[in-house]
KEZAKE-726028 format. One record per residue (C-alpha): residue number from 1; residue in three letters; z negated, y, x negated. Coordinates in steps of 0.001 Angstrom, whole numbers, plus 500000, padded with zeros to 6 digits. Each point is the difference from the previous one (the first is absolute). Example, Ala and Ser with C-alpha at 12.3 -4.5 7.8 and 13.67 -1.06 7.14 Angstrom:
<tivexs>
- resi,resn,w,v,u
- 1,ALA,492200,495500,487700;
- 2,SER,500660,503440,498630;
</tivexs>
This chain:
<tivexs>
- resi,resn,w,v,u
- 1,UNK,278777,612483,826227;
- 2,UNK,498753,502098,497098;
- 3,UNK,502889,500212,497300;
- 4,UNK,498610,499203,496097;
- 5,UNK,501963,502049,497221;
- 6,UNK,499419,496713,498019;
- 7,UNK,502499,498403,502480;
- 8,UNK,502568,502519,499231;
- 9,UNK,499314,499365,496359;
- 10,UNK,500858,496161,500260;
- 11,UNK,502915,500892,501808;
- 12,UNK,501337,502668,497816;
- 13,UNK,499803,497892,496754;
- 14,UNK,501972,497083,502205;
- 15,UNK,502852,502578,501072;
- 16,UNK,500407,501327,496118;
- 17,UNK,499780,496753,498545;
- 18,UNK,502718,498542,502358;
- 19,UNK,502176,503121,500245;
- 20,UNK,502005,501784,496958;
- 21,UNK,502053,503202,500405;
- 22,UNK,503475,499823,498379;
- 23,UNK,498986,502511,497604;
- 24,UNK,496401,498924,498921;
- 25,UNK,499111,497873,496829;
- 26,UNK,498203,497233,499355;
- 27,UNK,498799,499852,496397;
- 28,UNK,498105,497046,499715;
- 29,UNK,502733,497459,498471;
- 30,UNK,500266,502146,496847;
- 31,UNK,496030,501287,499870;
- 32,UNK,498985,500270,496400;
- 33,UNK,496244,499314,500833;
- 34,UNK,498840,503102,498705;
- 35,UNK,497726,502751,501285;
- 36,UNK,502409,502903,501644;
- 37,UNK,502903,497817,500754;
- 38,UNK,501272,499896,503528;
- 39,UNK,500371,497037,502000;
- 40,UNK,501545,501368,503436;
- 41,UNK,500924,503050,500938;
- 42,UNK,500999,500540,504026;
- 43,UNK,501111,503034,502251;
- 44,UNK,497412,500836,502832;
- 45,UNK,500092,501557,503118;
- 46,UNK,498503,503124,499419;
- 47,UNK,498745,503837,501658;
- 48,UNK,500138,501302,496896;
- 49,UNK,502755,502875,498819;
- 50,UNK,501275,497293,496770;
- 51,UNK,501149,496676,499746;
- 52,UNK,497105,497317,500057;
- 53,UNK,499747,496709,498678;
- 54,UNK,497236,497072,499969;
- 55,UNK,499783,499325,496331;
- 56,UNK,498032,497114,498314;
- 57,UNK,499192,499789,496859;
- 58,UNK,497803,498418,496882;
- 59,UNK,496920,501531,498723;
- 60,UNK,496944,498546,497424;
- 61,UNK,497258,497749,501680;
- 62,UNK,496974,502137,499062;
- 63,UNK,498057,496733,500903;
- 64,UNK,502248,497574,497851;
- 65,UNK,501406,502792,497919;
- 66,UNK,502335,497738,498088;
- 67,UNK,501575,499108,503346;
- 68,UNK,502187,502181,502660;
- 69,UNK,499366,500272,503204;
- 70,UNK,503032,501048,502721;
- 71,UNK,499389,503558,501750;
- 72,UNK,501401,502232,503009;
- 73,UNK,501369,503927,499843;
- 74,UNK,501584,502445,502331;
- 75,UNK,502658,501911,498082;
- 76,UNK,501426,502790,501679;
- 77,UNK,503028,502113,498109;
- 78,UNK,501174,503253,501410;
- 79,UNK,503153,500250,501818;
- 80,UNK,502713,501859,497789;
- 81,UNK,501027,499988,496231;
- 82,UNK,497135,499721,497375;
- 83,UNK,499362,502709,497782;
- 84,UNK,501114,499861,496327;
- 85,UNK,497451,497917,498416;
- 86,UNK,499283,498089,503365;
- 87,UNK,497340,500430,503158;
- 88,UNK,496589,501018,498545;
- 89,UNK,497632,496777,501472;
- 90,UNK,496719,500198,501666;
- 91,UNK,498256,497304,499946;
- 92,UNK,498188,499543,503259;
- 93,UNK,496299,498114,499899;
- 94,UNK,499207,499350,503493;
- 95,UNK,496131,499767,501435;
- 96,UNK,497997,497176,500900;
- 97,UNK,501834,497869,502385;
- 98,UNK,498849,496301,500087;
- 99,UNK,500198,497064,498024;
- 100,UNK,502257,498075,502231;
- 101,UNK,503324,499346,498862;
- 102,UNK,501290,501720,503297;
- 103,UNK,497407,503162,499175;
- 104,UNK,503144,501420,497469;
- 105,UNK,501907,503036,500788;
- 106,UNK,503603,498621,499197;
- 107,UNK,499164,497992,503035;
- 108,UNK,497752,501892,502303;
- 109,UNK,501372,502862,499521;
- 110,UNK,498564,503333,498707;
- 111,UNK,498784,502117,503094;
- 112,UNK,497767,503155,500720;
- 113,UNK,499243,502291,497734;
- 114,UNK,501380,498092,496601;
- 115,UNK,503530,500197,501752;
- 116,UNK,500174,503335,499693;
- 117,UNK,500061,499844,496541;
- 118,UNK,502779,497776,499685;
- 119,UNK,502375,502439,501424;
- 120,UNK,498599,503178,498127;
- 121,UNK,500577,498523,496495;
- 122,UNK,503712,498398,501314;
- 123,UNK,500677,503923,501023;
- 124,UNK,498636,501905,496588;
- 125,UNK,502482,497241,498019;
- 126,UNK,497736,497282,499185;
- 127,UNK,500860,496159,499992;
- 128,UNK,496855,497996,501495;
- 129,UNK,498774,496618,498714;
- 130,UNK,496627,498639,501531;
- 131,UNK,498441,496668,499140;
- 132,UNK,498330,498244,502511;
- 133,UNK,497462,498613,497464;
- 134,UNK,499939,496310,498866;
- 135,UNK,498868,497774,503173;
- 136,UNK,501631,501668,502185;
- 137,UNK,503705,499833,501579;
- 138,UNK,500232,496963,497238;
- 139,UNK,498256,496629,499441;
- 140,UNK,497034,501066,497323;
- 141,UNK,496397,500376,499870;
- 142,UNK,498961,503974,500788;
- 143,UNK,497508,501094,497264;
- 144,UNK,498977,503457,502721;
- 145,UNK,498937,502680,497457;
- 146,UNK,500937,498212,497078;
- 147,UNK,500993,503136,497411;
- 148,UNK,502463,497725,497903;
- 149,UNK,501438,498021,502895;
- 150,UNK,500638,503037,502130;
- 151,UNK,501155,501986,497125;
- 152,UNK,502526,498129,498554;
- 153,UNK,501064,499251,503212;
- 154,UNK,501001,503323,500387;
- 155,UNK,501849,500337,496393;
- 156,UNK,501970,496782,500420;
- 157,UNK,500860,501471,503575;
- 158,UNK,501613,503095,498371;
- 159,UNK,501410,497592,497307;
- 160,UNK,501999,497802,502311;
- 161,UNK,501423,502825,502407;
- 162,UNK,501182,501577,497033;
- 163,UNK,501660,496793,499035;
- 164,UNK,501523,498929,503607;
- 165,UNK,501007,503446,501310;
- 166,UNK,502612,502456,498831;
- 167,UNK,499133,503533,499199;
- 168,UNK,496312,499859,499642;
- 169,UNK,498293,502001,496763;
- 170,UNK,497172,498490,497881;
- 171,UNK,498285,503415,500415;
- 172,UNK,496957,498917,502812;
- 173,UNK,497454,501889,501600;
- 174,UNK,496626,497766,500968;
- 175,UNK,498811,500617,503698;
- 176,UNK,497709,497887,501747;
- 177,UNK,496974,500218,502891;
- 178,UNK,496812,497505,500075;
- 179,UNK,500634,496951,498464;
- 180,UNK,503230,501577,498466;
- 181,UNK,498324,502995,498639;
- 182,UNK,498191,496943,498029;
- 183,UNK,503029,498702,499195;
- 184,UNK,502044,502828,498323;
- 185,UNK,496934,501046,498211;
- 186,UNK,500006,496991,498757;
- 187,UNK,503953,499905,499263;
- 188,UNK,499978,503365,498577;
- 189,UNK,497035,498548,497346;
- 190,UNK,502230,497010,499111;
- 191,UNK,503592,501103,500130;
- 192,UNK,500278,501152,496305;
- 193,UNK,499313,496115,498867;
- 194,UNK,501317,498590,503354;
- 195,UNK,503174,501543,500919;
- 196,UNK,501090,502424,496722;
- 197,UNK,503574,500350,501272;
- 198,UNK,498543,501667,502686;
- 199,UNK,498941,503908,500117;
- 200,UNK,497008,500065,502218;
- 201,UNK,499708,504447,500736;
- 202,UNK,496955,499755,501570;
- 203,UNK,498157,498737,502399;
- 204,UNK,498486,500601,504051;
- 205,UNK,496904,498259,501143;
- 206,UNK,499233,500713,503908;
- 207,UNK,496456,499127,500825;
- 208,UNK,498962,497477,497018;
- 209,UNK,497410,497737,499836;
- 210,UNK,498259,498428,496545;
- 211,UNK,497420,497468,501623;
- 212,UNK,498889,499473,496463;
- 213,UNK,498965,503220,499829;
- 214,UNK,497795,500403,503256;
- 215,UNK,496466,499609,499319;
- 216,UNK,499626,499652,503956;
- 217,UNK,502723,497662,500868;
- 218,UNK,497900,496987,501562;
- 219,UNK,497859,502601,502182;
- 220,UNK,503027,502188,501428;
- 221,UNK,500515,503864,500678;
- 222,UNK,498010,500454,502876;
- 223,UNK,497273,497650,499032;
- 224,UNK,499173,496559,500260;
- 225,UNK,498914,499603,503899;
- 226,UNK,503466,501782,500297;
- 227,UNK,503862,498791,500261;
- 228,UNK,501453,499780,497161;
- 229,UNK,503415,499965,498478;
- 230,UNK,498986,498660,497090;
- 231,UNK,499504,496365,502002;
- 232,UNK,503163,500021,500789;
- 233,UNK,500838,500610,496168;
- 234,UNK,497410,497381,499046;
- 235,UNK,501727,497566,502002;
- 236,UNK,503219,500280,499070;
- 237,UNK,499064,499650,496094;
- 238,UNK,497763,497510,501145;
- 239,UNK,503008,497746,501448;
- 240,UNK,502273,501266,497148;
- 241,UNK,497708,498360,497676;
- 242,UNK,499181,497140,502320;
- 243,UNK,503802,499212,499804;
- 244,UNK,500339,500425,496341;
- 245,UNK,496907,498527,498749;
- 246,UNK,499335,496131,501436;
- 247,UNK,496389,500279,498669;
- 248,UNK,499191,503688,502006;
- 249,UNK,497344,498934,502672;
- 250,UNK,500439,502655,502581;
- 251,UNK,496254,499463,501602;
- 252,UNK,498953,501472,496895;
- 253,UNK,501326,503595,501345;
- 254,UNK,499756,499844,503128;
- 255,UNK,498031,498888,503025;
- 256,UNK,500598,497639,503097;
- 257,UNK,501040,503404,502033;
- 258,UNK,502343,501445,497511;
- 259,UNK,501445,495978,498984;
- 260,UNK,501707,499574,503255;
- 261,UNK,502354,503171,498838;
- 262,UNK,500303,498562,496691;
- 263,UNK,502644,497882,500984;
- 264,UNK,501743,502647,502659;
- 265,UNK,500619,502300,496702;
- 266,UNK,501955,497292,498199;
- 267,UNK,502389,499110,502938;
- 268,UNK,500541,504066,501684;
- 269,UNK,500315,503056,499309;
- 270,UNK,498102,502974,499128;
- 271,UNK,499856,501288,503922;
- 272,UNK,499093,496708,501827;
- 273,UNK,497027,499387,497529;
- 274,UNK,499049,503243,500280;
- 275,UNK,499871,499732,503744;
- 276,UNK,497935,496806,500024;
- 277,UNK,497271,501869,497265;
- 278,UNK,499512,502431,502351;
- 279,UNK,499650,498221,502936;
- 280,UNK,497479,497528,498406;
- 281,UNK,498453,503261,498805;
- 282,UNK,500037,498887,495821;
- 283,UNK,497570,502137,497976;
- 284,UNK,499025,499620,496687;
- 285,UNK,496575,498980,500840;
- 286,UNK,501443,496917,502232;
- 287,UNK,503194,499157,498154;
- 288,UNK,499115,499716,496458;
- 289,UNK,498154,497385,497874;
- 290,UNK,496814,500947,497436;
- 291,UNK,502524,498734,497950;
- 292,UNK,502682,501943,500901;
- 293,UNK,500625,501684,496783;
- 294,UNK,500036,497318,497867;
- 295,UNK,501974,498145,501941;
- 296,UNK,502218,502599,500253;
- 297,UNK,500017,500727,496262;
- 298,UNK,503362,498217,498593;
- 299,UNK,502290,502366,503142;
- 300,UNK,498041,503043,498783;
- 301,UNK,500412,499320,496538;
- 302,UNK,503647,499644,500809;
- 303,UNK,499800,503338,502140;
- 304,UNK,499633,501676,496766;
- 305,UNK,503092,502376,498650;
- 306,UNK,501356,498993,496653;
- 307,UNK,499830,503803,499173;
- 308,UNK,499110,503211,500530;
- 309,UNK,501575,501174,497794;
- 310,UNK,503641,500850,501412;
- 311,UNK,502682,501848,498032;
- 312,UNK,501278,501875,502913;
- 313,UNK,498770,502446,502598;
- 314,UNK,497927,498481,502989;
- 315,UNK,500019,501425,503290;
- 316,UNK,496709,498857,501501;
- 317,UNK,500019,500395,503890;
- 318,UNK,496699,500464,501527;
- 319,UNK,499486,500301,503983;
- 320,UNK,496880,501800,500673;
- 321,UNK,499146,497702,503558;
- 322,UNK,500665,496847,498207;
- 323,UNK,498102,497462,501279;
- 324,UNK,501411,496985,498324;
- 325,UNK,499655,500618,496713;
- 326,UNK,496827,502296,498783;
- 327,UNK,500858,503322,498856;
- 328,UNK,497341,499579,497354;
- 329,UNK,502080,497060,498506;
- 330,UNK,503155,502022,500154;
- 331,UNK,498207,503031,498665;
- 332,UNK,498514,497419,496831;
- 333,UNK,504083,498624,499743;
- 334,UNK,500992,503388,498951;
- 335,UNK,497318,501225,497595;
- 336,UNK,500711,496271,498171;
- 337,UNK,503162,500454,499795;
- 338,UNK,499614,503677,498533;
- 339,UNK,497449,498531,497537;
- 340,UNK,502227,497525,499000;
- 341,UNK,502995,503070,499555;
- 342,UNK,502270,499747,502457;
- 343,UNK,501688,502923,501230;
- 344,UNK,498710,499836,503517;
- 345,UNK,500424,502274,503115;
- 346,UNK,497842,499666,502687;
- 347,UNK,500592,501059,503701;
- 348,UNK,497662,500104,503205;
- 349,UNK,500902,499719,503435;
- 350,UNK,497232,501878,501815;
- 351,UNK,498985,497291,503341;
- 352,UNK,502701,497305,498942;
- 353,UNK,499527,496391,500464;
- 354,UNK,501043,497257,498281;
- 355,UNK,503524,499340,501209;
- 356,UNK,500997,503380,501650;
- 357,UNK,499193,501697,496639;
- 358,UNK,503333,498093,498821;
- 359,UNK,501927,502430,502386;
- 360,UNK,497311,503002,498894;
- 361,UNK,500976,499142,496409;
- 362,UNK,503861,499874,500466;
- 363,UNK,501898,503070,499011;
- 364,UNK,497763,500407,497031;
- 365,UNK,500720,496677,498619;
- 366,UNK,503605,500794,500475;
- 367,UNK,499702,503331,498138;
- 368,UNK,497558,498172,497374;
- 369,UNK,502948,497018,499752;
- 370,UNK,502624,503437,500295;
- 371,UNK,498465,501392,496985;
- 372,UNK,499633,496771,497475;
- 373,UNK,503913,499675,500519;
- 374,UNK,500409,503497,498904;
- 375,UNK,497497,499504,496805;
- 376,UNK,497460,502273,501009;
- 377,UNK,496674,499711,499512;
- 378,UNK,497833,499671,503221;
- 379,UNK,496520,501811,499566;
- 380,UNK,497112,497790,499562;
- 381,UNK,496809,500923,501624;
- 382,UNK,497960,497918,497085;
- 383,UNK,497401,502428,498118;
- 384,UNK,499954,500069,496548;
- 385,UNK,497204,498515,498206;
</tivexs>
């Protein structure tokens, strides 16, 4: 019998709502219904070299933005005293896992080649908060590539660590891959009006996409008789929207073929639909719509980052074999963002895909992260004029 991780899910959030450690705190009776507060915080088992917790918290609705909506975070604190002035945070944006409530990595777990990040920021003295995105690990509706929903997601993570766990600084260094690269560009745009109490230093995007921004989206890298990542994204803003708009008619976007995955990418996650695209052999000639793109409209409109226009330095990750995310649209990310001034540094990982250029990318973005806690300057590879 085949085991489903969404099984494991289900049972997970049945052990943790039924079981409380001695030590662990449950916030909820004295919640002040305000985005940042805490509402449980709970040790976890953990690999890692620091002290983990499951942490839940409340961020803004970015759908209903006068409402809150209840979200998920790892929080890992290194073993040992704090420094004076506290642990220095990264705040952790993970990639594109699913929309499914059991697709966060609080609950699944984070494995491969992101876990090897965890343990390299614990060891060069960093606390480690990362969201799990609204949707996911909590009741909610996941807006996927949302900039203000991710975003402030990841603020009101750092925000409520800082609140629930001893010894943690409000000095924060960005760091995300795929969707999170989205997201802490994103955070890093809003955090001055968002979260002023915190000091954002700068910010790490590994491998970012801007959909808005990619004239060829709806025909795909490799052409449209080709497969296609960019179904798979299609379909999971597709059945974001679907779940956050009553009046989205998913036919619109998408054919007969493609519709019988449509409902597969609300309910799993990102590895299981990406399994059944390929073996029903998706392309964007037989998966999408003639009305694809306007259809698809209000989730690319939503796609879009508030800003490009960051105050602090931006490490843009780039690997040269990526096959998920066009290099072109990277490429186009970082000459924006230089046009728009920010301070941005630009690496290349010669043959790198999409997720092993995370490991490719690592001790730079810890000397990068090493050298905005010391206050110097990283060199930006934007040309004047």
């Amino acid at each position: 019998m085949r085991f489903h991780p969404a099984l494991f899910g289900l049972i997970f959030l049945a052990m943790t709502a039924c079981h409380r450690m001695g030590d662990d705190e449950d916030y909820s009776a004295r919640a002040y219904a305000s985005a940042g507060e805490v509402i449980s915080l709970k040790h976890q088992a953990s690999e890692a070299p620091g002290t983990t917790y499951r942490m839940a918290y409340r961020s803004t609705d970015a759908h209903l933005p006068h409402q809150l909506v209840a979200v998920s975070a790892t929080v890992i604190v290194p073993y040992g005293r704090p420094p004076s002035g506290g642990w220095p945070v990264v705040a952790w944006a993970h990639g594109t896992s699913g929309l499914a409530i059991t697709c966060a990595p609080s609950i699944m777990g984070i494995g491969g080649p992101q876990a090897s990040f965890y343990g390299a920021w614990i060891r060069r003295g960093f606390a480690v908060v990362g969201t799990d995105f609204p949707g996911l690990g909590e009741a909610g509706t996941p807006l996927y590539l949302n900039s203000r929903s991710e975003g402030m997601a990841v603020l009101d993570s750092v925000r409520a660590a800082t609140r629930a766990v001893r010894g943690l600084s409000d000095r924060v260094v960005l760091l995300g891959h795929d969707q999170g690269a989205h997201a802490v560009i994103a955070a890093a745009g809003m955090a001055a009006g968002y979260t002023p109490e915190l000091q954002i230093l700068g910010t790490i995007a590994v491998g970012a996409p801007d959909p808005a921004n990619d004239p060829q989206f709806f025909s795909g890298v490799h052409g449209e008789s080709r497969f296609s990542p960019n179904v798979f994204y299609a379909l999971m803003m597709g059945a974001s929207l679907g779940r956050a708009d009553s009046q989205f008619i998913p036919e619109r976007a998408f054919t007969d073929r493609a519709m019988e995955l449509y409902g597969k990418a609300s309910r799993e996650c990102r590895s299981d639909v990406f399994a059944a695209m390929e073996h029903r052999r998706l392309t964007p000639a037989n998966a999408f719509a003639p009305g694809v793109a306007t259809a698809l409209k209000p989730a690319l409109d939503w796609s879009r980052y508030p800003t490009l226009a960051l105050k602090q330095p931006l490490m843009l990750a780039i690997g040269g074999g990526d096959t998920q995310i066009p290099l072109g649209v990277q490429e186009r990310l970082g000459q924006n963002l230089c046009a728009a001034g920010t301070p941005v540094s630009v690496y290349h990982y010669a043959g790198a895909e999409h997720t092993p250029v995370l490991r490719r990318a690592q001790m730079d973005a810890l000397d990068f992260a090493d050298g905005l806690l010391s206050g110097r300057a990283p060199a930006s590879t934007c040309h004047p004029g």
